[in-house]
C-alpha atoms as a printed R data frame, in Angstrom:
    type eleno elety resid chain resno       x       y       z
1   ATOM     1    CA   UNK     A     1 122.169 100.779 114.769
2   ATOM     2    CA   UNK     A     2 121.263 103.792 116.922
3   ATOM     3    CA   UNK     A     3 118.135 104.727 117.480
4   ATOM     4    CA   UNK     A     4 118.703 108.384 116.964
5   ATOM     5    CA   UNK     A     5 119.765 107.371 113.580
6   ATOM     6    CA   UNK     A     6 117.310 109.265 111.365
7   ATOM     7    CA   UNK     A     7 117.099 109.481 107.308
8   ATOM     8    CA   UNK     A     8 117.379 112.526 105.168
9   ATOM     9    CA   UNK     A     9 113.905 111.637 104.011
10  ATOM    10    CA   UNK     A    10 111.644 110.126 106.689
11  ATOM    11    CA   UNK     A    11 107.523 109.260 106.429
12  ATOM    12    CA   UNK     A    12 105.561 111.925 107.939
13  ATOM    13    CA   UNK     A    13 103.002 110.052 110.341
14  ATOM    14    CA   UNK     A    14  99.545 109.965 108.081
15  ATOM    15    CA   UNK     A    15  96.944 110.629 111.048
16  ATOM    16    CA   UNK     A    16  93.915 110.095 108.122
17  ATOM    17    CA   UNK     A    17  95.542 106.604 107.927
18  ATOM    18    CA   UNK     A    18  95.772 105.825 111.608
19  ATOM    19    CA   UNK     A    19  92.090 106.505 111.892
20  ATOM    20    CA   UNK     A    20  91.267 104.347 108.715
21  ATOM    21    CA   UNK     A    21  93.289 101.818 110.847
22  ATOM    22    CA   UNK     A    22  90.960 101.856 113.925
23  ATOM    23    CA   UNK     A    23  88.287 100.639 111.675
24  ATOM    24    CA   UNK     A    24  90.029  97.832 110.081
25  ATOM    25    CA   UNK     A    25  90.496  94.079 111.807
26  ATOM    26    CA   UNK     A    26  93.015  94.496 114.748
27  ATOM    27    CA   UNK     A    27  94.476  91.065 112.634
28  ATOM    28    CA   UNK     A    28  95.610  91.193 109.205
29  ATOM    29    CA   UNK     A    29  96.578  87.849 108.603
30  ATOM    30    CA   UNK     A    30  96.141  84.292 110.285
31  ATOM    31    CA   UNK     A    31  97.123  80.985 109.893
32  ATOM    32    CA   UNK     A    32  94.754  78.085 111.484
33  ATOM    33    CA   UNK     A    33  96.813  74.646 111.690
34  ATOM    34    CA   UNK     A    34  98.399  74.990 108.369
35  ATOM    35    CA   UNK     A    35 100.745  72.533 107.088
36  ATOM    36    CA   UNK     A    36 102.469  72.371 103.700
37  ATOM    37    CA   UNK     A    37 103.480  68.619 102.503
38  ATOM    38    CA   UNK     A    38 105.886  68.011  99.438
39  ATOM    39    CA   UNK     A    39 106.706  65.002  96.999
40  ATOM    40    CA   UNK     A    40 109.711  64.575  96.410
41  ATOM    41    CA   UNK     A    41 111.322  61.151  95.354
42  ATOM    42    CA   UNK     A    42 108.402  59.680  96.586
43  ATOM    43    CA   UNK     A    43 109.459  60.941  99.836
44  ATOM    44    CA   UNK     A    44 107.104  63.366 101.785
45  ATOM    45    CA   UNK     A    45 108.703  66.583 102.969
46  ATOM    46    CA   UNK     A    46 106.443  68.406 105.651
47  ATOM    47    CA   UNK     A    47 108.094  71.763 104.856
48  ATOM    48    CA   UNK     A    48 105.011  73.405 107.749
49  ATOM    49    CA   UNK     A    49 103.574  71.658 110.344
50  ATOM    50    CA   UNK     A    50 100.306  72.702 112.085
51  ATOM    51    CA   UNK     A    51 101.348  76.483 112.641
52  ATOM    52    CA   UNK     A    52  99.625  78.711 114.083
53  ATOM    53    CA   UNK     A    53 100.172  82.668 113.281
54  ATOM    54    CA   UNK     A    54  98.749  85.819 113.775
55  ATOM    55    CA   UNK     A    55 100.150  89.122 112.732
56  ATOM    56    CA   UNK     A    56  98.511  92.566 113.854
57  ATOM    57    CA   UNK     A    57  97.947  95.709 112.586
58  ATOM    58    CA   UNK     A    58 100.983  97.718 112.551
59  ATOM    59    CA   UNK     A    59 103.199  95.260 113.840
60  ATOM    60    CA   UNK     A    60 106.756  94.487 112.575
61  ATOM    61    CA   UNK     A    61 107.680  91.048 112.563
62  ATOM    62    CA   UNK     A    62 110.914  89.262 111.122
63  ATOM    63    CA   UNK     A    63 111.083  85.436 110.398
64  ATOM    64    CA   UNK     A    64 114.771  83.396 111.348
65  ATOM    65    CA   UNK     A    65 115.393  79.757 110.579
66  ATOM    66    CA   UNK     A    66 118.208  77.880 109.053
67  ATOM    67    CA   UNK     A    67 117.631  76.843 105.773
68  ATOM    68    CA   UNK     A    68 114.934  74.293 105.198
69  ATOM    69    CA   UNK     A    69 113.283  75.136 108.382
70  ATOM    70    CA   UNK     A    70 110.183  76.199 106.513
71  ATOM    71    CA   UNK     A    71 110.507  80.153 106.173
72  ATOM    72    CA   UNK     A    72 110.172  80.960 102.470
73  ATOM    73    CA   UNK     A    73 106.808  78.682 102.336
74  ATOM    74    CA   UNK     A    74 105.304  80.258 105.200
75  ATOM    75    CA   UNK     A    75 106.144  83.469 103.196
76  ATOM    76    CA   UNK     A    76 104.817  82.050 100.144
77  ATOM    77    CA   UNK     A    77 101.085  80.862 101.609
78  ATOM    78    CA   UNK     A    78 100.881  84.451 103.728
79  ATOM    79    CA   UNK     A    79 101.691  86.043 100.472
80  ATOM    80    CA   UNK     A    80  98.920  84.069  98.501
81  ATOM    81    CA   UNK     A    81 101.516  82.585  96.094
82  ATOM    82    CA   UNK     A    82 101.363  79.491  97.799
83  ATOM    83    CA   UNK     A    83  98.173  77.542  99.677
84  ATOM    84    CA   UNK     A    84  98.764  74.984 102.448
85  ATOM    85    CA   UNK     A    85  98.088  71.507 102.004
86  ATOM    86    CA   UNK     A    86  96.133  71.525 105.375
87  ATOM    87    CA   UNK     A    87  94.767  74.782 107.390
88  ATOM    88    CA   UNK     A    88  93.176  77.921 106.605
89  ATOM    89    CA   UNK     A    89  94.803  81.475 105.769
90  ATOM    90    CA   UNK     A    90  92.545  84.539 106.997
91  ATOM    91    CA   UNK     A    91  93.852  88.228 105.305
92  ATOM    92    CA   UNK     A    92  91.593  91.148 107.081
93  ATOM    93    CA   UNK     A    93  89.078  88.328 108.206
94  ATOM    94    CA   UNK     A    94  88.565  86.465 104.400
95  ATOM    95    CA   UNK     A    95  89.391  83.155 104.364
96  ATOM    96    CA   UNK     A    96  91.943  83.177 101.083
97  ATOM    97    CA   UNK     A    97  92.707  79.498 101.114
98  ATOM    98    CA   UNK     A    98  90.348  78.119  98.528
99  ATOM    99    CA   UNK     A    99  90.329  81.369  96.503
100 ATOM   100    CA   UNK     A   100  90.048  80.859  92.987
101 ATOM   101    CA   UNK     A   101  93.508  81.841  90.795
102 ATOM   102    CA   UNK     A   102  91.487  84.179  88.569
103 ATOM   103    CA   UNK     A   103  90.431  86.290  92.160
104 ATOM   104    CA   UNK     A   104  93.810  85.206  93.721
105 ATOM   105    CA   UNK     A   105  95.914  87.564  91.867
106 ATOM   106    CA   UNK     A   106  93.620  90.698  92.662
107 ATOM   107    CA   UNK     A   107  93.820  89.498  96.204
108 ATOM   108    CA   UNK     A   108  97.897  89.804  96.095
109 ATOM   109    CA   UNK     A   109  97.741  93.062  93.704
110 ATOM   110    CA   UNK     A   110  95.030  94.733  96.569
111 ATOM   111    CA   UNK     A   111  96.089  93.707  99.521
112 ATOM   112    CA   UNK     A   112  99.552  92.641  99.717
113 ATOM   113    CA   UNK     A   113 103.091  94.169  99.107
114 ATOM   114    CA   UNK     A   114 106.010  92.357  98.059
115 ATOM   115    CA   UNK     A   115 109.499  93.124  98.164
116 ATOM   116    CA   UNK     A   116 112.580  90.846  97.040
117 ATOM   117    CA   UNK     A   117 115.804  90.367  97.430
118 ATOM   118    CA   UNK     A   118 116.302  90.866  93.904
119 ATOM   119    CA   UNK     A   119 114.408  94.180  93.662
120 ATOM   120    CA   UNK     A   120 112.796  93.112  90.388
121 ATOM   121    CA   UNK     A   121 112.529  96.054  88.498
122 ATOM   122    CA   UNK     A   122 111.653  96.602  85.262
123 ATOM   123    CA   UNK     A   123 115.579  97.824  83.371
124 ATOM   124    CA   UNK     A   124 113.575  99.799  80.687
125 ATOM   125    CA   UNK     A   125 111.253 101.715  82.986
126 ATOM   126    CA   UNK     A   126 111.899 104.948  85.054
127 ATOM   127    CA   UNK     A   127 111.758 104.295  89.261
128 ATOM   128    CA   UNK     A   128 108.469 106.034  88.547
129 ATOM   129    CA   UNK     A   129 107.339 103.952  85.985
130 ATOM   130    CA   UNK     A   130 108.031 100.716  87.768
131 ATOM   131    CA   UNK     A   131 106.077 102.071  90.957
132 ATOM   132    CA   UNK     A   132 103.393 103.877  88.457
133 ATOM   133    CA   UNK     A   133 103.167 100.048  86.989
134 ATOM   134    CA   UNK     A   134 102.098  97.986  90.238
135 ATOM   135    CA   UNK     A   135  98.565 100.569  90.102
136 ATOM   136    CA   UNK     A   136  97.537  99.075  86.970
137 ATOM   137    CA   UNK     A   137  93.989  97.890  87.225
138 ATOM   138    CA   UNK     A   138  93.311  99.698  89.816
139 ATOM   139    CA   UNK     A   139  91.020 102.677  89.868
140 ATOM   140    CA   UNK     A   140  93.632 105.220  89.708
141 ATOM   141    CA   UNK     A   141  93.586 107.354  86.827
142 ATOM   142    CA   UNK     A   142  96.972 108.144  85.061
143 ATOM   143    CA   UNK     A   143  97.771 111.345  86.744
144 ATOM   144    CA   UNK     A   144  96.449 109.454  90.007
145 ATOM   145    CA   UNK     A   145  98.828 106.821  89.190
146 ATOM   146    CA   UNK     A   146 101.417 109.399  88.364
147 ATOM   147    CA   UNK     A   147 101.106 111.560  91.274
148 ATOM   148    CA   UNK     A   148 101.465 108.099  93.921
149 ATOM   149    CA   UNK     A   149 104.621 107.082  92.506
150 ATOM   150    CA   UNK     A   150 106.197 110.382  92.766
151 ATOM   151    CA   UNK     A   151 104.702 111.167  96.430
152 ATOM   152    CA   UNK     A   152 105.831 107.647  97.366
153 ATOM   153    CA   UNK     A   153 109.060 108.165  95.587
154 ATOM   154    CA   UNK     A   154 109.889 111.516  97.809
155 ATOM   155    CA   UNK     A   155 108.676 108.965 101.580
156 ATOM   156    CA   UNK     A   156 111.534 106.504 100.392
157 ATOM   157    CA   UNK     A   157 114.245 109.486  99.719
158 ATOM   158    CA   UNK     A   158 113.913 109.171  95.911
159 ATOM   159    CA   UNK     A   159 112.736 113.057  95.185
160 ATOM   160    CA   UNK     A   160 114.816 114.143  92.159
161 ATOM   161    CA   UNK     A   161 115.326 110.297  90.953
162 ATOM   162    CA   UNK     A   162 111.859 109.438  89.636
163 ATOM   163    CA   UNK     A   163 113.152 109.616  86.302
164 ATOM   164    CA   UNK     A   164 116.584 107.260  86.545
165 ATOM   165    CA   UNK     A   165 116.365 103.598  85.742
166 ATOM   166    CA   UNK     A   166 117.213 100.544  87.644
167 ATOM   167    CA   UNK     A   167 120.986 100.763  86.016
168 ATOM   168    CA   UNK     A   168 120.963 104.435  87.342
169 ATOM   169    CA   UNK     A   169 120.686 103.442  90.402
170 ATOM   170    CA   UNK     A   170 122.726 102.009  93.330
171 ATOM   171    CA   UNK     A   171 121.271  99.187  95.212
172 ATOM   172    CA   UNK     A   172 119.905 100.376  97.831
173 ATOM   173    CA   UNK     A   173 117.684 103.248  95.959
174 ATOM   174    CA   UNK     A   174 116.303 100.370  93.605
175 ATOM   175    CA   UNK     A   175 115.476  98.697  96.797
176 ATOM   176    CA   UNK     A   176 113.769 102.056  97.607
177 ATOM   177    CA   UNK     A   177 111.880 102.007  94.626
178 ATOM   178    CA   UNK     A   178 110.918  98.201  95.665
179 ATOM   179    CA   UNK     A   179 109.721  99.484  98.539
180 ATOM   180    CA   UNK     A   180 107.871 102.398  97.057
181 ATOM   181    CA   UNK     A   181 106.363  99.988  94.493
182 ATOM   182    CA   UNK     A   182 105.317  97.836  97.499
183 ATOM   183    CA   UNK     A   183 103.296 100.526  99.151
184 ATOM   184    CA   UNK     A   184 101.686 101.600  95.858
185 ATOM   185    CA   UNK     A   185  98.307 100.216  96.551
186 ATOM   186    CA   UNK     A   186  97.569 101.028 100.285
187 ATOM   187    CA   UNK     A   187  98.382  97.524 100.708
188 ATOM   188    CA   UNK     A   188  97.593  95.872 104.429
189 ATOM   189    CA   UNK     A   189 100.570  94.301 104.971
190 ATOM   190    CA   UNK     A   190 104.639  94.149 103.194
191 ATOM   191    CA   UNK     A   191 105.852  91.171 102.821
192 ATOM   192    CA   UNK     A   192 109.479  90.788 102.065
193 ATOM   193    CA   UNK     A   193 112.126  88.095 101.245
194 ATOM   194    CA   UNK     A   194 115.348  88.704 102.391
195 ATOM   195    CA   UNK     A   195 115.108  92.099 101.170
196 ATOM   196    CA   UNK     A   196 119.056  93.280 102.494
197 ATOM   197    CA   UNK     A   197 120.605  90.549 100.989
198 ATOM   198    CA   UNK     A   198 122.311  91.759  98.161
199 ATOM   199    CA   UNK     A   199 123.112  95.246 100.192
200 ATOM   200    CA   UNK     A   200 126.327  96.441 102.334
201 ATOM   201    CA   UNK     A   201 126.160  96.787 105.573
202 ATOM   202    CA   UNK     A   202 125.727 100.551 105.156
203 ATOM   203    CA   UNK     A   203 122.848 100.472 103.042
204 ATOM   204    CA   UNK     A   204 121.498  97.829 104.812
205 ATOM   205    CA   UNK     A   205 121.163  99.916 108.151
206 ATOM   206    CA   UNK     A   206 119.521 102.850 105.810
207 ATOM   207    CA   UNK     A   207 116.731 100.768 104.570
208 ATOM   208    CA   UNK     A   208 116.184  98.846 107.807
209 ATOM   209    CA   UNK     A   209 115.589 102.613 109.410
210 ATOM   210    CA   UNK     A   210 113.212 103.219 106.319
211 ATOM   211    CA   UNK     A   211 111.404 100.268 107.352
212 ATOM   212    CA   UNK     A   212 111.196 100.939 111.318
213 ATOM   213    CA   UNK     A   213 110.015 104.778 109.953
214 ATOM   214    CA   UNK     A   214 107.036 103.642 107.793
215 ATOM   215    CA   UNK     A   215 105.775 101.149 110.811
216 ATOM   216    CA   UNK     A   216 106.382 103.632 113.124
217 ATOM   217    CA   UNK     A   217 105.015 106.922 111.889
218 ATOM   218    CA   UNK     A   218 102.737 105.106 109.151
219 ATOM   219    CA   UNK     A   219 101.592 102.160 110.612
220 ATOM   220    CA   UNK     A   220 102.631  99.809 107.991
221 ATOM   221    CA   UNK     A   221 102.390  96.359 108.776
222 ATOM   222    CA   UNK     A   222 105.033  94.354 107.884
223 ATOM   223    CA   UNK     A   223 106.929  91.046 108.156
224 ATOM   224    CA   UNK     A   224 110.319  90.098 106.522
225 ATOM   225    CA   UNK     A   225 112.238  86.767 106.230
226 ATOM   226    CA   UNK     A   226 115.811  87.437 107.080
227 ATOM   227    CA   UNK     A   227 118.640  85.124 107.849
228 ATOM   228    CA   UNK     A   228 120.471  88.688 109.505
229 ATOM   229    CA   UNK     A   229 120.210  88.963 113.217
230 ATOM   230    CA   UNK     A   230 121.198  92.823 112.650
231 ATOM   231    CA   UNK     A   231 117.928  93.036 110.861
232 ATOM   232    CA   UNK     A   232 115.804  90.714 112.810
233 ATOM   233    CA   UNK     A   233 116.910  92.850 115.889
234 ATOM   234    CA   UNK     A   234 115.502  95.747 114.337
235 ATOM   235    CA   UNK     A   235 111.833  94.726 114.387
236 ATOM   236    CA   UNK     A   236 109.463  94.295 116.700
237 ATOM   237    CA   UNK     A   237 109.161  90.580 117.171
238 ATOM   238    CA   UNK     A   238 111.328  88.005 116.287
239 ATOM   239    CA   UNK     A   239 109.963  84.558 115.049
240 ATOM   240    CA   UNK     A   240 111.951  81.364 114.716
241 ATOM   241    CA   UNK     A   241 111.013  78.476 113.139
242 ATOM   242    CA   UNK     A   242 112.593  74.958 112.850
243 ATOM   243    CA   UNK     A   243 111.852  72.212 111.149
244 ATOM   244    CA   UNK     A   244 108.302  73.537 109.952
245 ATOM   245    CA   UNK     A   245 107.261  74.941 113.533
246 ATOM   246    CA   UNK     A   246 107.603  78.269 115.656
247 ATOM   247    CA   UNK     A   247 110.434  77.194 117.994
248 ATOM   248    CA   UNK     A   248 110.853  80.528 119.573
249 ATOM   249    CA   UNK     A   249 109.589  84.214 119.840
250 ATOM   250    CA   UNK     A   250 110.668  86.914 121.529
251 ATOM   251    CA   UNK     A   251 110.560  91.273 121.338
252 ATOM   252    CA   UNK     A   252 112.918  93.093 118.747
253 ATOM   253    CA   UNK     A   253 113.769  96.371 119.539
254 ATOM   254    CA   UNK     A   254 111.280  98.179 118.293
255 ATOM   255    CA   UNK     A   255 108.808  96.727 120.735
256 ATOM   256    CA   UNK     A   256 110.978  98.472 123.376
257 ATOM   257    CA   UNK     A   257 111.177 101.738 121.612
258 ATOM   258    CA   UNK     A   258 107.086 101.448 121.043
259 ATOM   259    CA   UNK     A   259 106.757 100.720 124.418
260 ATOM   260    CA   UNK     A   260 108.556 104.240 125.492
261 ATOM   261    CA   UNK     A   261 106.427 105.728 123.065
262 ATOM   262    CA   UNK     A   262 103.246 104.652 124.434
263 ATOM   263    CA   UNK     A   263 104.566 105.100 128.324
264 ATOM   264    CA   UNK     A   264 104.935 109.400 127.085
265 ATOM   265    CA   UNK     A   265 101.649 109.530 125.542
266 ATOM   266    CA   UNK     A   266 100.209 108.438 128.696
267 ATOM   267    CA   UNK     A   267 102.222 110.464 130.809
268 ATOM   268    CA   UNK     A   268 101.721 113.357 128.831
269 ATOM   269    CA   UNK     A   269  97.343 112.488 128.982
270 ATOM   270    CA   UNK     A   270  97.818 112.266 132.771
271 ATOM   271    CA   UNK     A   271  99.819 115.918 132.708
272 ATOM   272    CA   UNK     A   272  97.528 117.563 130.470
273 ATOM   273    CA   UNK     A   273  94.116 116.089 132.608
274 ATOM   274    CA   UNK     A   274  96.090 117.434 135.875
275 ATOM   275    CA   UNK     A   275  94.952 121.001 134.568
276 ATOM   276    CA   UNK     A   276  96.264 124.398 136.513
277 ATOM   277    CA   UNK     A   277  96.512 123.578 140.055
C-alpha cells in the first residue's frame, strides 16, 4: 500500500477532539500480570501468562500469533467480554476486572468499540439504523441519534447509502458501517477481530487506509487482531504473542509516517519563531 493512497471520503481531523484528548489519561487500557487459565479435560490450558500491556491514546496497534498463541483472549479481557483468571485490567484509569455484569455491559456500550470479522449487522435494518442502534441508552435523543449515524456514515464513505441494507451492500461498505457503528459512542478505543478477513485484497487495502485516516486525523485509538502481515504492517506497532506471552514488538509503518509528521511540525515551529530577519 502507498502512502499517498488516499480515499474518496477521508475523516477531517476533529481539533475539538484532540483537545478533549489532552485531558484524558495518556493510557487507555492496561493489563497488570494477567493470566487466563482454562479446564479442559481436566487439563489446564494457560491460554495468557502474566502479560503485561499498555496501549496509549491514539495509538494503532495490531496483534500476530499463530493460532492458540493467546490473541483472541487477550482481545476478549481488553474488550470486557472476558476477565482474567489472575491480574488486573485498567480502561482510562478504572480498574474493570471485578466489575459487576449488570455495570459491565455499560462499560463495553460507553467505552469500547467493536468490530468483527463477520460485520454483524442487523439484515432488516438500514446501515443507518444499525449504526443509529449501538446509541441506544445513551443520552442521545432520536434526531441526535439520527444525525450521528448519518455524519458517521458520510467519515466512512457511506453518504448516499444510509438507507441500503446489509444485502445491499458489498462487503467492504458493511464493514464500513461496522466501523461507523463502532465509533457511534465516542468510544476510547476500537477493538477489532480480524476485521479483513472475509474481504479481497482490494477492499482490504481501502478499509486498512480508513483505519490509518481515523487514527491519524482523528485520533482514534485502536488495536486489531490480524493474522495478515499486509495489515499488521499498516499500523503503528506490531505485537506478537506466543504461547500466552508478548514474544516480540516492533514499529509498523505508521509510526514512521507519524514520526515525519511530528519532525514538520517542529520544523515548521522553529521557522515560524525565526520571525523576519
Amino acid at each position: 500500500m502507498s502512502d499517498n493512497d488516499e480515499l474518496s471520503h477521508t475523516p477531517k481531523r476533529d481539533d475539538g477532539l484532540v483537545a478533549l484528548q489532552k485531558d484524558a489519561p495518556s493510557v487507555v487500557l492496561k493489563t497488570n500480570n494477567i493470566s487466563k487459565d482454562y479446564t479442559l479435560k481436566k487439563k489446564i490450558i494457560h491460554s495468557l501468562k502474566n502479560l503485561d500491556l499498555e496501549i496509549k491514546r491514539g495509538e494503532f496497534v495490531a496483534i500476530m500469533g499463530l493460532s492458540g498463541s493467546g490473541k483472541t483472549t487477550l482481545l476478549n479481557i481488553l474488550g470486557c467480554l472476558d476477565r482474567p483468571s489472575s491480574g488486573t485490567v485498567l480502561l482510562e484509569d478504572q480498574d474493570v476486572t471485578d466489575i459487576p455484569d449488570s455495570q459491565l455491559f455499560k462499560v463495553r456500550r460507553d467505552k469500547i468499540g467493536f468490530v468483527f470479522q463477520s460485520f454483524n449487522l442487523l439484515p432488516y435494518l438500514s446501515a443507518r439504523e444499525n449504526v443509529e442502534l449501538s446509541m441506544q441508552g445513551s443520552n442521545k435523543s432520536k434526531i441526535e441519534r439520527y444525525s450521528k449515524a448519518k455524519e458517521l456514515l458520510d467519515v466512512v464513505g457511506l453518504s448516499g447509502r444510509e438507507d441500503h441494507r446489509p444485502q445491499q451492500l458489498s462487503s467492504g461498505e458493511q464493514q464500513r458501517v461496522a466501523i461507523a457503528r463502532a465509533l457511534a459512542n465516542d468510544p476510547a478505543i476500537i477493538l477489532a477481530d480480524e476485521l479483513t478477513g472475509n474481504l479481497d485484497g482490494e477492499t482490504k487495502s481501502e478499509i486498512v487506509r480508513l483505519l490509518v485516516d481515523l487514527n491519524l486525523k482523528k485520533g482514534t485509538t485502536i488495536v486489531i487482531v490480524t493474522h495478515d502481515e499486509q495489515v499488521a504492517e499498516a499500523t503503528e506497532r506490531i505485537l506478537r504473542l506466543k504461547s500466552g506471552r508478548i514474544e516480540k514488538e516492533r514499529k509498523g509503518n505508521l509510526a514512521k509516517k507519524k514520526e515525519d509528521q511530528n519532525y514538520l511540525k517542529r520544523k515548521r515551529k522553529d521557522i515560524a519563531g525565526v520571525g523576519p530577519v
